[in-house]
C-alpha positions in Angstrom: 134.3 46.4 166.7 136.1 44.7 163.6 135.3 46.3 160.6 135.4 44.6 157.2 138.3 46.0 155.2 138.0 43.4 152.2 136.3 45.3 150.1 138.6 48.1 149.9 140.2 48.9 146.3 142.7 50.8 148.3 145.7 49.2 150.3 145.1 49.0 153.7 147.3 51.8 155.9 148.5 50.9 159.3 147.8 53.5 161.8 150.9 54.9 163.5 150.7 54.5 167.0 150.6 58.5 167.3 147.5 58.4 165.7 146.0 55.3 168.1 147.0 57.3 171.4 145.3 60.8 170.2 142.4 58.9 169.5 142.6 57.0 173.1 143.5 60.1 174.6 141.0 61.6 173.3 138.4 59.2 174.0 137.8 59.5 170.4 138.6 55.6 169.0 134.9 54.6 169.5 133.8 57.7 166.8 137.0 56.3 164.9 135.8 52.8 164.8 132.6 53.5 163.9 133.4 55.2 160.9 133.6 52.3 157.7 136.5 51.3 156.9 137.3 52.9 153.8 136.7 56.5 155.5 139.2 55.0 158.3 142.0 54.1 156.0 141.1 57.3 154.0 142.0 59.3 157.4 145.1 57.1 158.1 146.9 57.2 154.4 145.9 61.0 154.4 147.9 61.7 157.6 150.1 59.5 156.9 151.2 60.8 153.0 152.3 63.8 154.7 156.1 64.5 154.7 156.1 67.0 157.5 155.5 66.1 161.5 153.8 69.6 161.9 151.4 68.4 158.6 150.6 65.4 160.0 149.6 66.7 163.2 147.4 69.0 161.1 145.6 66.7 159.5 145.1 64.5 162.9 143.4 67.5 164.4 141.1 67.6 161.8 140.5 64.6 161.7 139.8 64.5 165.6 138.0 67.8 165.3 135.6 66.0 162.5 135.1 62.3 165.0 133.9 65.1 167.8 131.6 66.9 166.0 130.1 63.9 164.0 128.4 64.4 160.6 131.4 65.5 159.0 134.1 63.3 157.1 137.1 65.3 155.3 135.2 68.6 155.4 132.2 67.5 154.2 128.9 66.4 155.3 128.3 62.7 155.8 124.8 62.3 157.6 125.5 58.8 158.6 128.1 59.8 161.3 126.2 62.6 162.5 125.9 62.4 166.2 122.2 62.5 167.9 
């Protein structure tokens, strides 16, 4: 599923390949994918900002922990996502 990242106002952040094998590993890049694309970039430049390995892999659990439960994007509630 291509998602149209046009519209952004934000660059575009290139997930590191770390990320793209949790969330295969995971069985988590559908959840991923089906987030928009603003809320994807958000999660990629937020784990990628991070100038520490052990934050990073912080903020990839959470952001794992969040595409698992559903209904949740950066500690918040986001109805859209929630899972049925």
């Amino acid at each position: 599923m291509n998602k149209d990242f046009s519209r952004l106002k934000r660059q575009r952040n290139k997930m590191p390949g770390f990320v793209r094998k949790a969330l295969q590993e995971s069985n988590l890049a559908r959840d991923f994918e089906q987030r928009p694309a603003y809320q994807q970039n958000d999660y990629i430049g937020w784990i990628n900002r991070a100038k520490k390995q052990e934050t990073k892999d912080k903020r990839l659990k959470q952001m794992l922990d969040e595409l698992e439960q559903g209904g949740v994007y950066m500690k918040m509630k986001h109805a859209a996502s929630a899972k049925q």
